[in-house]
MIROZA-30237 format. One line per 5 residues: number of its first residue (from 1); their letters; for each residue y, x, z of C-alpha. Coordinates in steps of 0.5 Angstrom, whole numbers, padded with zeros to 4 digits. Layout:
NUM	A	Y,X,Z  ...
end
This chain:
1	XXXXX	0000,0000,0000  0007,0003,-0002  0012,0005,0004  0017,0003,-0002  0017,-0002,-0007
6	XXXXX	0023,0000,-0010  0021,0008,-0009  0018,0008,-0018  0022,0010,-0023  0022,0003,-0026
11	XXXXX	0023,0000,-0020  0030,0004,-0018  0032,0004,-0026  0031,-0004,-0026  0035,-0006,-0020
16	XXXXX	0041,-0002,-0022  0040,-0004,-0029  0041,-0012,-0025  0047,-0011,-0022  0050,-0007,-0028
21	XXXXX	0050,0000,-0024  0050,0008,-0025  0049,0013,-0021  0056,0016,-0019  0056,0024,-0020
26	XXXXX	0063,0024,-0015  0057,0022,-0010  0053,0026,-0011  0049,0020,-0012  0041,0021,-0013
31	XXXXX	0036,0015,-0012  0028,0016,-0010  0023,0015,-0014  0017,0017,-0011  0013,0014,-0006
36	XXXXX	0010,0020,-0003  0016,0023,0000  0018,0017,0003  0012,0018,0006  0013,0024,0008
41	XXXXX	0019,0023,0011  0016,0017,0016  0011,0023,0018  0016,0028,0019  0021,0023,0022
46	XXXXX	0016,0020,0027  0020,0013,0028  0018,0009,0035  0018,0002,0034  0023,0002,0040
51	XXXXX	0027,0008,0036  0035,0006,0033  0035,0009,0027  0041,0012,0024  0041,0011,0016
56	XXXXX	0046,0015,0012  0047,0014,0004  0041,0007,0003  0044,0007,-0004  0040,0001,-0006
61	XXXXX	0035,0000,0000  0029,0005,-0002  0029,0009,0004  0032,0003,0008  0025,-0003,0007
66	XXXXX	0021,0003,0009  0024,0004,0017  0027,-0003,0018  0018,-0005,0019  0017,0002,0024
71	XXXXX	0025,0001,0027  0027,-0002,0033  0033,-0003,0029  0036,0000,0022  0043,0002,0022
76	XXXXX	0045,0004,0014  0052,0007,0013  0054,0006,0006  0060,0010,0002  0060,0005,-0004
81	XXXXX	0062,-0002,-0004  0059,-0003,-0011  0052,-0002,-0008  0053,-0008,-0003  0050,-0013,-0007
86	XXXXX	0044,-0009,-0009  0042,-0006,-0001  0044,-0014,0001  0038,-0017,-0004  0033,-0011,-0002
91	XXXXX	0034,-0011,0005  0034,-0019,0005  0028,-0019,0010  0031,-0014,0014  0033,-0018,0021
96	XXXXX	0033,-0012,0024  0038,-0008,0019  0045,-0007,0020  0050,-0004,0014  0056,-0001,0016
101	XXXXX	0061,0001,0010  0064,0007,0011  0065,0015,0010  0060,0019,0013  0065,0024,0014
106	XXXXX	0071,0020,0018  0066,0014,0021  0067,0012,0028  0061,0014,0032  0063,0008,0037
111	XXXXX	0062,0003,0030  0055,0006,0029  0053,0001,0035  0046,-0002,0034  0043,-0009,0039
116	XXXXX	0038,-0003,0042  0044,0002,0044  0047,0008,0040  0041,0011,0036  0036,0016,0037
121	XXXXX	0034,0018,0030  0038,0020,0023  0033,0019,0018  0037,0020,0011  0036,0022,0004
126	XXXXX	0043,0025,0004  0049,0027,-0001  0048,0033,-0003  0056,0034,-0003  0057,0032,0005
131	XXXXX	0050,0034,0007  0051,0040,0012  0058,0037,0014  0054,0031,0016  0049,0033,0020
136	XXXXX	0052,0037,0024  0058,0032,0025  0053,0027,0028  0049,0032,0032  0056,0034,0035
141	XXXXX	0059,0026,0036  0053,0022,0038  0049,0025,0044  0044,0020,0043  0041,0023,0038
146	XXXXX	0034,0027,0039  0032,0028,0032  0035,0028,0025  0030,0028,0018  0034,0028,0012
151	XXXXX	0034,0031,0005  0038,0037,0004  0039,0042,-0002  0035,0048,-0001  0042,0052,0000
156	XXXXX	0044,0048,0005  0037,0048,0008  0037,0055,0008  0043,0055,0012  0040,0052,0017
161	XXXXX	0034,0056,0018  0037,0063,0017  0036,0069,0023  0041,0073,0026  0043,0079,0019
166	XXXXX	0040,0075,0013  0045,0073,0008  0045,0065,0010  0046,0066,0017  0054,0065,0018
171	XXXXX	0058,0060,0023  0055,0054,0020  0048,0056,0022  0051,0058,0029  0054,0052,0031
176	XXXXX	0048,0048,0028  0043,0053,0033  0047,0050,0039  0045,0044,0039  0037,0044,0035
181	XXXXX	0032,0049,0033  0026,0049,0026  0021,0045,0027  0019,0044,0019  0020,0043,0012
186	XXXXX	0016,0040,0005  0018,0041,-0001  0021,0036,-0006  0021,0037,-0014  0028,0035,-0018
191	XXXXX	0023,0030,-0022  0023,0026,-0015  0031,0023,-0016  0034,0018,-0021  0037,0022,-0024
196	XXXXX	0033,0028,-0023  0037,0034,-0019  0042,0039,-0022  0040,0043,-0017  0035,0045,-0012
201	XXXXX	0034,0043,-0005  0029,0044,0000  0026,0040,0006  0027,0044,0013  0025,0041,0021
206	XXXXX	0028,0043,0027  0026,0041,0034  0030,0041,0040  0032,0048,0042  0029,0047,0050
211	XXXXX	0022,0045,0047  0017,0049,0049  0013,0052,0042  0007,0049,0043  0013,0043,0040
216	XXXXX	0014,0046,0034  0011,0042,0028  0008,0049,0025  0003,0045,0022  0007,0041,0018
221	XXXXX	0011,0047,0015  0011,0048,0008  0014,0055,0005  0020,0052,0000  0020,0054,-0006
226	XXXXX	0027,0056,-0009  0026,0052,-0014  0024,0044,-0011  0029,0039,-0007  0026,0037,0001
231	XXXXX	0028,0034,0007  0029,0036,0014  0027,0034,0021  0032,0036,0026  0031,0036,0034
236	XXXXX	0037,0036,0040  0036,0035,0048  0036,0027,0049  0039,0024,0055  0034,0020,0058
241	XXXXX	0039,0015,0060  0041,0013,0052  0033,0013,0049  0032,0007,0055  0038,0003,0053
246	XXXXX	0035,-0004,0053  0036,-0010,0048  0042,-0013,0050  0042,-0019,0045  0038,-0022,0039
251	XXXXX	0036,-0017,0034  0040,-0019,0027  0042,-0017,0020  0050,-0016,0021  0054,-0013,0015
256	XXXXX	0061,-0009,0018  0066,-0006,0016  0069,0000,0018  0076,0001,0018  0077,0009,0019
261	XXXX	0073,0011,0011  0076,0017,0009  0076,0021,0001  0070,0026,0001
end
């Protein structure tokens, strides 16, 4: 059985041949097309049925319909507004989905709320332009998160996971070393994406910095090849008093707007 309907070629070309649509390059826009690495991404992922998950960049749903059956609550954080329509008719059956249309990059955390608390994991097939930036903003601003899983370019993945003297270690690797830790990383081909990738990209897992190294998912590691696109898993301390947030009202599908978007 799938994890994704809309995770085939044919599946992504005629929703968005439907709502008259084309992938945006100034978004760096490229949709998944392949149900393995979705896949993939759930296992890496290891989303609880009690998890608030948060989604950025849904595009047209294909990772969204594959959470929303394993969260607690899918919180999608959408840039395009002419993608709406497509993500509302994927997500249709979603009662525990919330879309919130804003910039990744200038969002409030404070609107990125879900019924179940703020959330605990970032799950995403990111836009490779705000990849890094996101990542680490999100980790800085959100203290509840405990994990991130998201797709990244090769470079940004490299970045990441470099060591101490390589030609990738830099500020940005400091910053992110702070707060996670690798954990592990699987290969995705550029063939995976609609349109396929103009350039690479690789897959990375991180896990939290003060876990023990029996924590590290080594048996899910994969030796990238510079050549392939891939997604990442990322782990920080969690706080006990966020993951225990109960439910504080009826699960539901809401869209919401949020009013500080910014220009990437």
């Amino acid at each position: 059985m799938p994890h994704s309907s809309l995770a085939s070629p044919s599946a992504t070309r005629a929703v968005l041949a439907a709502h008259g649509l084309q992938p945006k390059k100034s978004l760096s826009q490229h949709f998944l097309i392949d149900d393995n690495i979705v896949g993939k991404i759930l296992e890496l992922a290891r989303i609880q049925p009690g998890d608030a998950v948060l989604e950025v960049g849904p595009g047209i749903g294909t990772l969204t319909v594959a959470l929303c059956p394993v969260a607690g609550h899918v919180i999608a954080l959408e840039r395009d507004r002419a993608l709406l329509p497509a993500l509302e008719d994927a997500t249709a059956s979603c009662a525990n989905l919330t879309i919130v249309m804003g910039d990744a990059v200038a969002v409030s955390p404070d609107r990125l709320l879900t019924p179940l608390g703020p959330p605990v994991a970032l799950v995403a097939n990111l836009p490779y332009s705000v990849a890094a930036t996101v990542v680490l903003r999100f980790f800085e601003s959100i203290p509840s998160l405990s994990s991130a899983t998201v797709m990244v370019q090769s470079e940004v993945a490299d970045r990441m996971a470099a060591s101490p003297g390589g030609k990738e270690y830099g500020a940005y690797t400091v910053k992110l070393r702070l707060r996670a830790r690798p954990a592990g990383r699987f290969q995705v081909a550029r063939g995976c994406f609609v349109p396929p990738t103009a350039r690479a990209a690789s897959g990375s897992g991180w896990c939290n910095r003060t876990a023990s190294a029996g924590e590290v998912m080594t048996s899910r590691t994969r030796n990238p090849d510079s050549g392939s696109p891939a997604s990442a898993r990322i782990e920080i301390p969690l706080s006990a008093s966020w993951r225990s947030t109960s439910v504080s009202g009826e699960r539901r599908r809401a869209i919401v707007t949020a009013s500080d978007t910014a220009s990437i």
